[in-house]
Biopython code that builds the backbone (N, CA, C, O; Angstrom):
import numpy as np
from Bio.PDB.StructureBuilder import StructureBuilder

atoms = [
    (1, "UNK", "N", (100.929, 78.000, 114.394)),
    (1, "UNK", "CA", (100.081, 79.167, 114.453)),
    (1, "UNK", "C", (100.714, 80.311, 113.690)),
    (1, "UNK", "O", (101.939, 80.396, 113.602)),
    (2, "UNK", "N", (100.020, 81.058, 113.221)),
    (2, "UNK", "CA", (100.623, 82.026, 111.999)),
    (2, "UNK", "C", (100.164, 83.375, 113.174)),
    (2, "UNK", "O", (99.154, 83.622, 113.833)),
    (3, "UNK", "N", (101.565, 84.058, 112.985)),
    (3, "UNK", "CA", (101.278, 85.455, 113.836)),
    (3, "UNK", "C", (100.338, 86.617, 112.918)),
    (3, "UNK", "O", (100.715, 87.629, 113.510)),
    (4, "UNK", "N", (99.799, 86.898, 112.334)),
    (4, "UNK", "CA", (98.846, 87.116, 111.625)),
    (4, "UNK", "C", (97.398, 86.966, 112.312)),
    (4, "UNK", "O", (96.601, 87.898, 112.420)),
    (5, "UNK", "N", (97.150, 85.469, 112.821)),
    (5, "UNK", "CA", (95.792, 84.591, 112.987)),
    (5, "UNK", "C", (95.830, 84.982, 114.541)),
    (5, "UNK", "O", (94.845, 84.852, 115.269)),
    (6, "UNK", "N", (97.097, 85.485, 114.984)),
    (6, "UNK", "CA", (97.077, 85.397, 116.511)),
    (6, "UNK", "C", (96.647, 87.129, 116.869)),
    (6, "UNK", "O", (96.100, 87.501, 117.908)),
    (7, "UNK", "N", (97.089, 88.083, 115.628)),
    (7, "UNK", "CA", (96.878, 89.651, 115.952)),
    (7, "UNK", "C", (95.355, 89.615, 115.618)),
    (7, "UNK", "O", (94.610, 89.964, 116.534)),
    (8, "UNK", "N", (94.793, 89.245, 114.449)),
    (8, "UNK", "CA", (93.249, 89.016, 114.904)),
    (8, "UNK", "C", (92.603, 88.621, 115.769)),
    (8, "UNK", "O", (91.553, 89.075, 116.225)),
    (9, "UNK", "N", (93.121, 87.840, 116.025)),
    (9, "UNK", "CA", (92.461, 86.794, 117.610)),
    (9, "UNK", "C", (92.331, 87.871, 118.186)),
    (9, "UNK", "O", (91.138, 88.174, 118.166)),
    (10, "UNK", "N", (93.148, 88.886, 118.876)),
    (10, "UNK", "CA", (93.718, 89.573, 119.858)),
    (10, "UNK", "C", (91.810, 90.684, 119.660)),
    (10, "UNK", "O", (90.712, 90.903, 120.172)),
    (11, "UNK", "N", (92.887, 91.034, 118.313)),
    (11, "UNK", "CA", (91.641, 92.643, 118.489)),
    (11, "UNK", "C", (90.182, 91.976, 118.380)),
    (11, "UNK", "O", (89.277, 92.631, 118.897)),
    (12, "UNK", "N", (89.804, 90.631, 117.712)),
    (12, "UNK", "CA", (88.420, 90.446, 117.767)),
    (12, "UNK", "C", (88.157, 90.226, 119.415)),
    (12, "UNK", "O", (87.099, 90.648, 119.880)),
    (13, "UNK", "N", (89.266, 89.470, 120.411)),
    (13, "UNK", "CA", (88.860, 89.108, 121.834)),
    (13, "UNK", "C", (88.360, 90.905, 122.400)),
    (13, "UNK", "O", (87.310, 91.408, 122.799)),
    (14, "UNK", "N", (89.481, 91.309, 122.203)),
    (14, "UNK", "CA", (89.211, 92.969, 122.657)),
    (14, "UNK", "C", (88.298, 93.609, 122.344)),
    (14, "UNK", "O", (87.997, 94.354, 123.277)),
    (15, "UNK", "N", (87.585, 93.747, 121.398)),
    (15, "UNK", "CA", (86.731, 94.171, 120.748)),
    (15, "UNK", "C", (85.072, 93.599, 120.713)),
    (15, "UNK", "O", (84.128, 94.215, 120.220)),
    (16, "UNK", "N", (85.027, 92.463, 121.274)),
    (16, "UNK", "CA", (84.230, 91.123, 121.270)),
    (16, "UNK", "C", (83.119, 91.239, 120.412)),
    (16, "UNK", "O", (81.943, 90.995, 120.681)),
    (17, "UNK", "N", (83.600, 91.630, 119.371)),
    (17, "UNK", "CA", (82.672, 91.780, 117.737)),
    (17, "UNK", "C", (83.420, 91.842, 116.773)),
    (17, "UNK", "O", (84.376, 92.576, 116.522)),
    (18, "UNK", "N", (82.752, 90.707, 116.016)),
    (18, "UNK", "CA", (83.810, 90.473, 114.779)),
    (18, "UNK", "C", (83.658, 91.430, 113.641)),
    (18, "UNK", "O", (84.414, 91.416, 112.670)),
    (19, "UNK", "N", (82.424, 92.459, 113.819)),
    (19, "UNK", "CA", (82.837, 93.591, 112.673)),
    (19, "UNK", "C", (83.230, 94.790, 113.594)),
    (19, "UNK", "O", (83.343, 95.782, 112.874)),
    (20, "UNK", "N", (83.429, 95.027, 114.624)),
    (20, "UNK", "CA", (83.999, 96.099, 115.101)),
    (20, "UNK", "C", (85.622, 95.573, 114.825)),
    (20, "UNK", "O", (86.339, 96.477, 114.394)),
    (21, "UNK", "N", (86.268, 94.303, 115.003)),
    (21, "UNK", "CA", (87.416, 94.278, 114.901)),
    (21, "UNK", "C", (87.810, 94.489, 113.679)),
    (21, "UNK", "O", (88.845, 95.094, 113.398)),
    (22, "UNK", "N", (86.896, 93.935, 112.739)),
    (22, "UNK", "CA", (87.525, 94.055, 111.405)),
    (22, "UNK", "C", (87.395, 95.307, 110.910)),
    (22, "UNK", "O", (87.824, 95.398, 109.760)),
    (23, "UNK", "N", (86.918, 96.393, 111.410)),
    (23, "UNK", "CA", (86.762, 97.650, 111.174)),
    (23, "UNK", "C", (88.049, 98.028, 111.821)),
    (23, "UNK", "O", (88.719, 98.667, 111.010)),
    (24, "UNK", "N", (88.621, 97.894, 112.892)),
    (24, "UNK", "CA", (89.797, 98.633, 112.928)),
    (24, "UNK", "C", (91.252, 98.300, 112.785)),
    (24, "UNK", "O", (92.273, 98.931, 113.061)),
    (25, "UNK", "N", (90.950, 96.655, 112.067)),
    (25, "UNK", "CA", (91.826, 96.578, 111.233)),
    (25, "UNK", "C", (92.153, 96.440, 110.119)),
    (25, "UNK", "O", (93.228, 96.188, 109.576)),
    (26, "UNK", "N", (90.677, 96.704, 109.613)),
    (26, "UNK", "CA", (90.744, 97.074, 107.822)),
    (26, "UNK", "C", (90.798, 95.960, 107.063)),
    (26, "UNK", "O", (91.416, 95.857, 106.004)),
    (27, "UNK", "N", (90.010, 94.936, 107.713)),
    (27, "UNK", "CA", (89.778, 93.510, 106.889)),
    (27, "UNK", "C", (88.274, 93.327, 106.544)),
    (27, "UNK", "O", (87.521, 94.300, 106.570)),
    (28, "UNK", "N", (87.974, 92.477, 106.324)),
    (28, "UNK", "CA", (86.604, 91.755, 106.150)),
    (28, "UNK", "C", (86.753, 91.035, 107.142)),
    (28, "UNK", "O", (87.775, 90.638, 107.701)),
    (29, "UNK", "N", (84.889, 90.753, 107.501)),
    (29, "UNK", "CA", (84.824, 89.847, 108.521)),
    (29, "UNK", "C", (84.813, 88.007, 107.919)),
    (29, "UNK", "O", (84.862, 87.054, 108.698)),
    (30, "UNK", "N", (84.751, 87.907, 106.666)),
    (30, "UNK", "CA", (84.955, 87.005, 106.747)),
    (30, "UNK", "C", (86.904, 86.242, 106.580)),
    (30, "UNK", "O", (87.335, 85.094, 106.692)),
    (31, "UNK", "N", (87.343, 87.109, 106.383)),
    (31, "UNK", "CA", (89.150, 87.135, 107.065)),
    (31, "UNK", "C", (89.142, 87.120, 108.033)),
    (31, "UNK", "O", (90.049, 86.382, 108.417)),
    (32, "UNK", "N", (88.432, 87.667, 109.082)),
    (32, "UNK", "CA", (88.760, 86.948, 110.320)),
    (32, "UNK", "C", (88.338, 86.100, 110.773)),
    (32, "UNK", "O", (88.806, 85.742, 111.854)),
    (33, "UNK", "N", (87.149, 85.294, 110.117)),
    (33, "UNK", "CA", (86.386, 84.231, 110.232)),
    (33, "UNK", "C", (87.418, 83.228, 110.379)),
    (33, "UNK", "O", (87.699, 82.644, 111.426)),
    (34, "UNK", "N", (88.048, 83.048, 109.059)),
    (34, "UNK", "CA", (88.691, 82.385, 108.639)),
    (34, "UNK", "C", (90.095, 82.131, 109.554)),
    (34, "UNK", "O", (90.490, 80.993, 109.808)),
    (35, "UNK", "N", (90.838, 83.442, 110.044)),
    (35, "UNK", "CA", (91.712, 83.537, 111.007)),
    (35, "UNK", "C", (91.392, 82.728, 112.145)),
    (35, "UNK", "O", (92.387, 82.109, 112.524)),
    (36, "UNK", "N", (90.292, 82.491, 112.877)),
    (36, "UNK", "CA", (89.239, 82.103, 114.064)),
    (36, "UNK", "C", (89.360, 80.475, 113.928)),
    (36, "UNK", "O", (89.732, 79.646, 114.758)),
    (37, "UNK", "N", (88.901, 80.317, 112.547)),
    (37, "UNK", "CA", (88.697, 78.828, 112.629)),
    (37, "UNK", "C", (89.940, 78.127, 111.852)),
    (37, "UNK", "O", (89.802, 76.976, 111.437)),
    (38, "UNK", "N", (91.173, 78.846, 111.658)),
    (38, "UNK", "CA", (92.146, 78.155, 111.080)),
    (38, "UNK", "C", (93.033, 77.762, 112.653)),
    (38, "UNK", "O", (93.841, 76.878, 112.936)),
    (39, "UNK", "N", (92.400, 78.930, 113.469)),
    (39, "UNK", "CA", (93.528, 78.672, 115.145)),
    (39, "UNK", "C", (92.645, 77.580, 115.810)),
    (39, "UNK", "O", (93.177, 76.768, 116.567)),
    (40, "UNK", "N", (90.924, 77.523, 115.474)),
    (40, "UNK", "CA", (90.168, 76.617, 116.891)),
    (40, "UNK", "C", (90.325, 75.161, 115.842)),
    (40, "UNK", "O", (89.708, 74.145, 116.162)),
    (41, "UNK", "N", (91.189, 75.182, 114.601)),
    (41, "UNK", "CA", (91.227, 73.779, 113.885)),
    (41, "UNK", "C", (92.692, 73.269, 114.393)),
    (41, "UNK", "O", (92.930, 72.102, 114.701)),
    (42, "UNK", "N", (93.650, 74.359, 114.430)),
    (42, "UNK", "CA", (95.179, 73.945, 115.457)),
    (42, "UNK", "C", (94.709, 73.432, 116.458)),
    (42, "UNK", "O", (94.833, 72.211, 116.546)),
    (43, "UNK", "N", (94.098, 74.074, 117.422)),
    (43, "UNK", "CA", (93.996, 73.556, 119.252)),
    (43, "UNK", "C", (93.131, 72.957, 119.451)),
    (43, "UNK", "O", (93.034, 72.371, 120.529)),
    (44, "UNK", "N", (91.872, 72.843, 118.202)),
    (44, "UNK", "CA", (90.864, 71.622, 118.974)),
    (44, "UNK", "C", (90.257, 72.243, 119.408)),
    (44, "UNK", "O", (89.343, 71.496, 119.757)),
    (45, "UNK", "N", (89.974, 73.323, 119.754)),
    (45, "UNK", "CA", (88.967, 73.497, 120.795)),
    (45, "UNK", "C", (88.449, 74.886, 120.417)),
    (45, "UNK", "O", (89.393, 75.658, 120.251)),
    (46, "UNK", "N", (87.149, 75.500, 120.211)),
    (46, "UNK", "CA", (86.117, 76.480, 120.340)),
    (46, "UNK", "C", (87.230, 77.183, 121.110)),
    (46, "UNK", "O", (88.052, 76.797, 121.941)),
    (47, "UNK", "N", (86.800, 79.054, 120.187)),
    (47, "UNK", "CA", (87.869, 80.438, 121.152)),
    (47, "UNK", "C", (86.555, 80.978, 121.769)),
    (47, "UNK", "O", (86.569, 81.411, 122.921)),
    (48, "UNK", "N", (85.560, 80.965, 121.124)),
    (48, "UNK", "CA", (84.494, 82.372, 121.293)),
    (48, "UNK", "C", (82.867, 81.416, 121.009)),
    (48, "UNK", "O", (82.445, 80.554, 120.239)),
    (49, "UNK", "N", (82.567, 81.914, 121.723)),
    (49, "UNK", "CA", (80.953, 81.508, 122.188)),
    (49, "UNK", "C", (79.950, 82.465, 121.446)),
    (49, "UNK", "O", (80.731, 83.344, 121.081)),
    (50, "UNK", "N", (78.752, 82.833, 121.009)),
    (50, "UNK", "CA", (77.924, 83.547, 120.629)),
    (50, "UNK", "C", (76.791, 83.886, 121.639)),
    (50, "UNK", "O", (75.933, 83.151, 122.128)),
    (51, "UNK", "N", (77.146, 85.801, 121.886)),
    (51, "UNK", "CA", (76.253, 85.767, 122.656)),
    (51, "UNK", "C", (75.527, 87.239, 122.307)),
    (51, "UNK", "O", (76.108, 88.324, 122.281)),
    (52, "UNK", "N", (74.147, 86.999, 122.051)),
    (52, "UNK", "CA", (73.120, 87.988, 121.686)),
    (52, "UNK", "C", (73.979, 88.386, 120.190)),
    (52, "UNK", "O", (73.969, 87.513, 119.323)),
    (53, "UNK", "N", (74.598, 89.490, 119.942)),
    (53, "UNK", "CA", (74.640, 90.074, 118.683)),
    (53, "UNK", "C", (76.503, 90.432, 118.704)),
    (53, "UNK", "O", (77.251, 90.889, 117.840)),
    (54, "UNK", "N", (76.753, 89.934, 120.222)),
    (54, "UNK", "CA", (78.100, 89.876, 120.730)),
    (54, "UNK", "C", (78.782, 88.594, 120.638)),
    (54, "UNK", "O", (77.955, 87.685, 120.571)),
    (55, "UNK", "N", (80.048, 88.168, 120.609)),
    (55, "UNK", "CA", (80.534, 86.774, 121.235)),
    (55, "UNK", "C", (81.573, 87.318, 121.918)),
    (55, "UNK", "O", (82.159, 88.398, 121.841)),
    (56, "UNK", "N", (81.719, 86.055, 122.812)),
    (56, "UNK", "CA", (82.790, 86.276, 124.454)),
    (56, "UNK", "C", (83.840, 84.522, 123.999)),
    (56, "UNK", "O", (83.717, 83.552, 123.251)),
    (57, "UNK", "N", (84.833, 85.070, 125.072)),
    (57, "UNK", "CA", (85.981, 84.259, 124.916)),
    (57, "UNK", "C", (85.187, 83.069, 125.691)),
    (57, "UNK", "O", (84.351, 83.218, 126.582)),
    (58, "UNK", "N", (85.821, 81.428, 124.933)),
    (58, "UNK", "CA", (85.288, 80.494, 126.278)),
    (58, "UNK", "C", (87.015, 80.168, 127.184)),
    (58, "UNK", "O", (88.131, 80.679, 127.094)),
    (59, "UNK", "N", (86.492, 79.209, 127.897)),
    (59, "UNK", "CA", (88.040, 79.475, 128.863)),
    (59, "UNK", "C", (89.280, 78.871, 128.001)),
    (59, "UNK", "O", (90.339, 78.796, 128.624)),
    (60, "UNK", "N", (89.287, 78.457, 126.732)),
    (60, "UNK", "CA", (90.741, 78.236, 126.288)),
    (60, "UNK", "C", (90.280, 79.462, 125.435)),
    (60, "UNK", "O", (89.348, 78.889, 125.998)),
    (61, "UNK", "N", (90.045, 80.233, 124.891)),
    (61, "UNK", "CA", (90.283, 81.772, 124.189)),
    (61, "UNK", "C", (90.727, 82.496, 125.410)),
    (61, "UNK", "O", (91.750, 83.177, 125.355)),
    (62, "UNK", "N", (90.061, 82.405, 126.470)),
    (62, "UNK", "CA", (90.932, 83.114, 127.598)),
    (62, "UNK", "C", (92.423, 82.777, 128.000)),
    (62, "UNK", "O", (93.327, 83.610, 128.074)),
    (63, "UNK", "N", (92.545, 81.325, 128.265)),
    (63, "UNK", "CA", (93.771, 81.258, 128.127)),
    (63, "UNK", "C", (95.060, 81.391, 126.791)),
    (63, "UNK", "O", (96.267, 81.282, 127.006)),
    (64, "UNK", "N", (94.481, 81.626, 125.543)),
    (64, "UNK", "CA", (95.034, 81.882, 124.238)),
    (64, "UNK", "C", (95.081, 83.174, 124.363)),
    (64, "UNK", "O", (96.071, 83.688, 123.842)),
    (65, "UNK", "N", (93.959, 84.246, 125.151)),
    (65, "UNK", "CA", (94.787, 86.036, 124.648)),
    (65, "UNK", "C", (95.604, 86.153, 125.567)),
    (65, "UNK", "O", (96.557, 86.912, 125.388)),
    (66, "UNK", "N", (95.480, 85.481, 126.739)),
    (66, "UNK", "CA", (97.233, 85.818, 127.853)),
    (66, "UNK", "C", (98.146, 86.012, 126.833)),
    (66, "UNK", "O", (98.535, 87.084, 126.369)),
    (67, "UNK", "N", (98.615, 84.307, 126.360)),
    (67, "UNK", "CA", (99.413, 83.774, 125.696)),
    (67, "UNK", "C", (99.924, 84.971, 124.306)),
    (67, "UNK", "O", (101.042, 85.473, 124.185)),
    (68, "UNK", "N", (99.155, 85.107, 123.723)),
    (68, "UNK", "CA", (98.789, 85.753, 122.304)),
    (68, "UNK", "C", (98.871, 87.207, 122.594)),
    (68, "UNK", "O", (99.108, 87.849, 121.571)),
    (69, "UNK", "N", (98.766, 87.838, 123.530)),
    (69, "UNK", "CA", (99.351, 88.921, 124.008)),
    (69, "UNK", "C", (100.333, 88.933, 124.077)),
    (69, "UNK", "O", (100.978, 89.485, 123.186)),
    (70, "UNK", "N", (101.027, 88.285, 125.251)),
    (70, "UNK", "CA", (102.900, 88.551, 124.987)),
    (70, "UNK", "C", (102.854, 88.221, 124.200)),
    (70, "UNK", "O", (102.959, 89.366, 123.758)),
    (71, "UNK", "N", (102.748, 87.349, 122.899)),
    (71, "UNK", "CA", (103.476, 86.991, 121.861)),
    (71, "UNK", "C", (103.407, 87.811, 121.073)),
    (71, "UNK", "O", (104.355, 87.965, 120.303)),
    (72, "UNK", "N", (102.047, 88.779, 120.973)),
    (72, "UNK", "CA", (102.185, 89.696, 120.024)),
    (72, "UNK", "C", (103.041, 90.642, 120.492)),
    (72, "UNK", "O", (103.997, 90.719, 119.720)),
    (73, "UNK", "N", (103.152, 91.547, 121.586)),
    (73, "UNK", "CA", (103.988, 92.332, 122.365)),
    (73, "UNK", "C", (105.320, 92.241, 122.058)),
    (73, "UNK", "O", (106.009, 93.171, 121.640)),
    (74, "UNK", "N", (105.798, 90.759, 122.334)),
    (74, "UNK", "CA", (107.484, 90.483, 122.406)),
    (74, "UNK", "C", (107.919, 90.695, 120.564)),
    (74, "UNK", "O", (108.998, 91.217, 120.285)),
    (75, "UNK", "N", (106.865, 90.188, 119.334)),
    (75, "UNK", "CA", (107.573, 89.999, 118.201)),
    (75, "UNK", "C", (107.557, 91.645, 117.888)),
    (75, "UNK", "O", (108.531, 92.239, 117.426)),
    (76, "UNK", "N", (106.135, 92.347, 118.258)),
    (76, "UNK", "CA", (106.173, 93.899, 117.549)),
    (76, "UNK", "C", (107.980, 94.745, 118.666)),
    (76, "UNK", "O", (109.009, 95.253, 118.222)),
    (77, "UNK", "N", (107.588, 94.525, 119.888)),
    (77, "UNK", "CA", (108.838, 94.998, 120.713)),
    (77, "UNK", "C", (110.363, 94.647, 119.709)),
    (77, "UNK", "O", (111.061, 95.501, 119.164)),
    (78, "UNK", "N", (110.563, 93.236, 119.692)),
    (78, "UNK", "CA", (111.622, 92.909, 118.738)),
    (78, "UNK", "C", (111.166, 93.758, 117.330)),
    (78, "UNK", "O", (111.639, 94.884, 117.173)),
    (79, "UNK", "N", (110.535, 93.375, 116.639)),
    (79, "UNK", "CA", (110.895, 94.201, 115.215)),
    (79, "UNK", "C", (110.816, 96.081, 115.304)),
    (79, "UNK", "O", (111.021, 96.751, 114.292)),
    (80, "UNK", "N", (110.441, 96.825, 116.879)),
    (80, "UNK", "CA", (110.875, 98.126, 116.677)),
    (80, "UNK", "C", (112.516, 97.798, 117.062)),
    (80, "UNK", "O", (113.477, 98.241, 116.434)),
    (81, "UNK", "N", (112.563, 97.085, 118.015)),
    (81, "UNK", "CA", (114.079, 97.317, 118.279)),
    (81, "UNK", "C", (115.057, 96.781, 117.491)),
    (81, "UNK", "O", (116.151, 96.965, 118.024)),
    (82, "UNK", "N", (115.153, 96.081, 116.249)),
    (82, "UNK", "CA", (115.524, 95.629, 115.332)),
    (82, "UNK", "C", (115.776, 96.858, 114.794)),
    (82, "UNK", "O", (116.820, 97.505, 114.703)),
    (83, "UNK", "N", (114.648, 97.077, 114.452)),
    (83, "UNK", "CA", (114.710, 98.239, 113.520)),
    (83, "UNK", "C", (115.662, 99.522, 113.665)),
    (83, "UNK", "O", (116.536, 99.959, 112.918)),
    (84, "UNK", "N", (115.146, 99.986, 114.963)),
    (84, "UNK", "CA", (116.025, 101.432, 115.602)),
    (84, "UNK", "C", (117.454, 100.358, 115.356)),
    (84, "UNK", "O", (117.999, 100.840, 114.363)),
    (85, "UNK", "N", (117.998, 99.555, 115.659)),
    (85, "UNK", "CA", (119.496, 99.255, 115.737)),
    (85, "UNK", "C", (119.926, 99.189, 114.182)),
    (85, "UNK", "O", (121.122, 99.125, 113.894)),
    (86, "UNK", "N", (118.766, 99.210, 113.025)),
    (86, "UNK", "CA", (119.272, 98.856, 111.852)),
    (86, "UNK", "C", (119.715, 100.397, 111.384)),
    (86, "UNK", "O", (120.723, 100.613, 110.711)),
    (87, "UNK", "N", (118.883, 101.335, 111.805)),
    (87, "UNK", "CA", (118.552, 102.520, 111.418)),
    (87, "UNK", "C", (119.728, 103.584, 112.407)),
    (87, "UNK", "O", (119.850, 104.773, 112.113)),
    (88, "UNK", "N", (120.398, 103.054, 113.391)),
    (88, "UNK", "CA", (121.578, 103.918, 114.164)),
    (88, "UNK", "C", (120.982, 104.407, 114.710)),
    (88, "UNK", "O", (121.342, 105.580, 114.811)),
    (89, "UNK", "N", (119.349, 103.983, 115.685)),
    (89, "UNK", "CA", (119.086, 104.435, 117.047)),
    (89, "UNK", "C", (119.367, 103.770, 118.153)),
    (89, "UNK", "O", (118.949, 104.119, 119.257)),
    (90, "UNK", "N", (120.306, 102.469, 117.891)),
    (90, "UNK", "CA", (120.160, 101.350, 118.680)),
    (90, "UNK", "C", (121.631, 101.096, 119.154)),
    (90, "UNK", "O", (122.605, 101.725, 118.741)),
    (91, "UNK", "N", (121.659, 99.955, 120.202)),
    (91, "UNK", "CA", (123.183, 99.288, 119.936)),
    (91, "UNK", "C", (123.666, 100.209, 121.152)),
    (91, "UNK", "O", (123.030, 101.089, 121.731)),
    (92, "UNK", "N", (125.223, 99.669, 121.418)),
    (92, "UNK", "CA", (126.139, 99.746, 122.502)),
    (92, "UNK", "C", (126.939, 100.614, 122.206)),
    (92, "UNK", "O", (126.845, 100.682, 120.981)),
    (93, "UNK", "N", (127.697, 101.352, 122.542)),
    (93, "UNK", "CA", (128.879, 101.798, 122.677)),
    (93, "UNK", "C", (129.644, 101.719, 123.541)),
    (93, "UNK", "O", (129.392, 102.107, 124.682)),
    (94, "UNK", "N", (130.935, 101.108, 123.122)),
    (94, "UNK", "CA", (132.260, 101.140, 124.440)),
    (94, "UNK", "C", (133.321, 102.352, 124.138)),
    (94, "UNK", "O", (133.677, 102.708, 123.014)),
    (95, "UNK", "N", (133.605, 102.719, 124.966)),
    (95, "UNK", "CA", (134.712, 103.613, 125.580)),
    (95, "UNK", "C", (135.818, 102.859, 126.340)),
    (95, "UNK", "O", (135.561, 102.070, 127.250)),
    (96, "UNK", "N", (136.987, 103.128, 125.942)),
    (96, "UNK", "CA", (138.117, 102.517, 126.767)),
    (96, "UNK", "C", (139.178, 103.691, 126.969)),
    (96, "UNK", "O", (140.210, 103.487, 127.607)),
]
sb = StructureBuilder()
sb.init_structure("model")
sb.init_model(0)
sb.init_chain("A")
sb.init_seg("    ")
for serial, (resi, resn, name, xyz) in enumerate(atoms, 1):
    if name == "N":
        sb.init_residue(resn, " ", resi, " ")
    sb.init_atom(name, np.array(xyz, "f"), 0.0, 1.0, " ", f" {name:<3s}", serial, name[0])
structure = sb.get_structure()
């Protein structure tokens, strides 16, 4: 799974419209199309159902934004704190 395919996932689940998501993340909707069906061709299985002018998660997209949440959480968390330690906001100091 490409962390990329998993931050779309995220904001289209949140958003549960694929041009409201791609509006606030400054893609086309057919990039996230593509994001959608490159993850439901990994797992086999349908994320999102079509409903009226909306689509909703089915129960493995539900269980994929748990998942896909921390994962997005833990890599953005690691690369600020990477960062501040690269930049001398970070890190230990001992005293003896």
């Amino acid at each position: 799974m490409d962390f990329r395919d998993l931050k779309y996932f995220v904001a289209i689940a949140e958003e549960e419209h694929l041009g409201k998501a791609a509006e606030k993340l400054f893609k086309t909707q057919p990039a996230l199309t593509k994001a959608v069906d490159r993850l439901e061709e990994q797992l086999g299985a349908e994320l999102f159902e079509r409903v009226g002018r909306g689509i909703r998660l089915t129960d493995v997209g539900q269980t994929l934004l748990v998942r896909a949440r921390q994962i997005v959480f833990m890599l953005d968390d690691t690369a600020r704190e990477i960062g501040d330690f690269a930049q001398g906001r970070g890190g230990s100091i001992r005293l003896g």
